[in-house]
TIFIRO-139453 format. One record per residue (C-alpha): x, y negated, z. Coordinates in steps of 0.5 Angstrom, whole numbers. Each point is the difference from the previous one (the first is absolute). Last residue first. Example, Ala and Ser with C-alpha at 12.3 -4.5 7.8 and 13.67 -1.06 7.14 Angstrom:
    px    py    pz
    27     2    14
    -2     7     2
//
This chain:
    px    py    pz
    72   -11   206
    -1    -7    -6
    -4    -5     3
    -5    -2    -5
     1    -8    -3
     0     2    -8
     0    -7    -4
     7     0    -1
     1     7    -2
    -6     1    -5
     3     5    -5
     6    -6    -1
    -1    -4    -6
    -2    -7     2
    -1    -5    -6
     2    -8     3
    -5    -5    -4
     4    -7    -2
    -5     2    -8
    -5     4    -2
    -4    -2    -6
     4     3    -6
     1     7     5
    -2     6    -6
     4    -6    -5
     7     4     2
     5    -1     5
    -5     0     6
    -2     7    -2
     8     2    -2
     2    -2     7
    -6     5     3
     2     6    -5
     7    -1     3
    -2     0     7
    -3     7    -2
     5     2    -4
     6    -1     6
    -3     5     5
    -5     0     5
     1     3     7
    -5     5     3
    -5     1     4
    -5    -5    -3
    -2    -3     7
     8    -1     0
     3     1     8
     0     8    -1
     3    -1    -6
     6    -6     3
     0     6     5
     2     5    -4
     5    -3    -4
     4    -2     7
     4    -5    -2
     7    -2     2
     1     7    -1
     6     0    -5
    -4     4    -5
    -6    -5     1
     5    -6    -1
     2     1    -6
    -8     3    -3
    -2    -7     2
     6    -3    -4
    -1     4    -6
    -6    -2     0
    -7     5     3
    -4    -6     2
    -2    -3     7
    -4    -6    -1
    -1    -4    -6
    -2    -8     0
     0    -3    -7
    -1    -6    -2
    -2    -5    -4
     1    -6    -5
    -4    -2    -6
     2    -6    -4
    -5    -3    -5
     3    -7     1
    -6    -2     5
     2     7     4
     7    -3     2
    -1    -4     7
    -6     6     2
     4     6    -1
     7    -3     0
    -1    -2     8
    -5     7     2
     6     4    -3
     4    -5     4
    -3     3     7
     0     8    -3
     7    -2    -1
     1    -3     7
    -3     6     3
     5     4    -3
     5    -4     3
    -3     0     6
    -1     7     1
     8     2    -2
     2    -4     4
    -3     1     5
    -1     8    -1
     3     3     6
    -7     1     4
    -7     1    -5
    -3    -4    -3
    -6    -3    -5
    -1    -3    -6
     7    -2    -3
     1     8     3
    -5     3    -5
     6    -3    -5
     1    -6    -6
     1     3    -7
     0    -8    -3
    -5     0    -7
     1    -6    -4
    -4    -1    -7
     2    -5    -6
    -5    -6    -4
     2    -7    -1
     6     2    -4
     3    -6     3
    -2     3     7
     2     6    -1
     7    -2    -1
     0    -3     6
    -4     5     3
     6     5    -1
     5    -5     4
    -4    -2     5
    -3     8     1
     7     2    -1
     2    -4     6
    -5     1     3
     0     7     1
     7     0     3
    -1    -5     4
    -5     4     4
     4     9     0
     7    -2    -2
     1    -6     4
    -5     1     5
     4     7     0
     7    -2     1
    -2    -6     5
    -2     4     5
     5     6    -1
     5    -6     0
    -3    -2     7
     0     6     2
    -5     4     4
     0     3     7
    -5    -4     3
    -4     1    -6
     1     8     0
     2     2    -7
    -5     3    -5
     2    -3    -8
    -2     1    -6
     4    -4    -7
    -4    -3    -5
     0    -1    -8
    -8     2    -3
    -2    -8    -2
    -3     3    -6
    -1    -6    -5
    -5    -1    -7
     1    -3    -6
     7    -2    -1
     1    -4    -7
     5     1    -6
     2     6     1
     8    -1     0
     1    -6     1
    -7     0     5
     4     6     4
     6    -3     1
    -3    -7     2
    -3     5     7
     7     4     2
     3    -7    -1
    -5    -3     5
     0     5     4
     8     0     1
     0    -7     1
    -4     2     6
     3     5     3
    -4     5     4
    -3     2    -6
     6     3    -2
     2     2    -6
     2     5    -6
    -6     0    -6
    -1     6    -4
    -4     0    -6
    -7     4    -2
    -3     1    -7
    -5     7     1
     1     6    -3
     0     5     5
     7     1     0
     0    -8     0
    -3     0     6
     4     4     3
     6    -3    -2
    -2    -6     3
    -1     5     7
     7     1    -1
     3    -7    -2
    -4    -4     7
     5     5     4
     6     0    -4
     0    -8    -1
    -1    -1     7
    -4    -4     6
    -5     3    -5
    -5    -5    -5
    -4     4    -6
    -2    -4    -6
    -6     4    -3
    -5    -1    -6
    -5     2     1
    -5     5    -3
    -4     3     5
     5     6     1
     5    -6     1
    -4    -2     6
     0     7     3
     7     0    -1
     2    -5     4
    -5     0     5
     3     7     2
     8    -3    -1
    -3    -6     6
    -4     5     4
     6     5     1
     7    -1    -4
     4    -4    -5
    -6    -7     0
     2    -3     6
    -3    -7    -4
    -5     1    -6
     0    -4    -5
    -5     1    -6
    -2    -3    -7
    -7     2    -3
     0     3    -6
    -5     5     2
    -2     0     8
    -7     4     0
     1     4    -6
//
């Protein structure tokens, strides 16, 4: 087992990537400590976990708030004992015209989507930093890469984490911390399959406009979260893994 014994945090994790990582590193013998923005969510892929045999617990809090972090963080020391690796998953989309855009929808996702992946990084790398070892993995986005219209806020976050995985990377690697990120493309969430069956997006198209022809699914993002978890990736660090069938690097003109 990739992960044994090792204790993990995973932001998000009730549902799409954040419950598929999980999983998948409770397969690989960790130990799980579920974040959700409710005790019911993070609880139900905890139970999961413990189904299958694994140790999990559930922890209530949003990443948006700092205090909340912190406590969510000692938590999970008190009861484990040490913190090895965190899964900054935790994030909201957004599409809105930028001429049209609120202010409070601005802010709200910088909130959820930047700020809040600091704040668990400060708060977990602390505590890393006195074990002097620890791994940190920020679930960025293909669109922290790249654009397309509507996507301010949601861009610029992500380009903001992709920017402060760099920061992490290089300023903590001295202290046998690593800190990477992962940028999917379109994958068939919950959210995804949402927005599809109401026809905000066309299936057909994000296929067509995919050089693979087709959405990747939560096992696959998953499976790169427990590479950089594990000792496979023990000399990569401040890298950002793109997980997107070759989207951003496609520049044909779709008919």
């Amino acid at each position: 087992m990739k992960l044994k014994d090792k204790v993990a945090l995973v932001t998000g994790g009730s549902r799409g990537i954040g419950r598929a990582v999980c999983l998948a590193f409770a397969s690989q013998g960790a130990v799980v400590a579920v974040n959700a923005t409710t005790f019911e969510g993070a609880d139900k892929t905890a139970g999961e976990i413990r189904k299958r045999g694994g140790r999990a617990i559930a922890i209530k809090a949003d990443v948006a708030d700092p205090q909340q972090v912190n406590v969510m963080v000692e938590k999970v020391v008190n009861e484990f004992g040490r913190l090895d690796i965190l899964v900054n998953n935790a994030g909201i989309s957004m599409a809105k015209s930028s001429a049209e855009l609120p202010i409070e929808d601005w802010n709200r996702a910088i909130n959820i989507d930047l700020n809040g992946v600091f704040y668990c990084s400060q708060a977990a790398g602390r505590q890393m930093l006195k074990q002097k070892s620890g791994n940190i993995i920020n679930m960025s986005s293909m669109y922290g890469l790249v654009v397309a219209p509507g996507r301010a806020a949601y861009s610029t976050s992500k380009g903001g984490i992709n920017a402060l995985t760099k920061v992490l990377g290089v300023e903590w690697a001295k202290d046998n911390i690593r800190v990477n990120a992962i940028c999917p493309g379109y994958i068939m969430t919950e959210l995804v399959t949402d927005l599809i069956d109401k026809g905000i997006l066309d299936e057909a198209k994000l296929r067509k406009r995919c050089p693979m022809g087709r959405l990747g699914n939560v096992d696959e993002v998953a499976k790169v979260a427990v590479f950089l978890a594990s000792d496979d990736s023990s000399y990569i660090t401040g890298q950002t893994i793109v997980v997107d069938g070759g989207w951003s690097v496609y520049g044909y003109i779709i008919d």
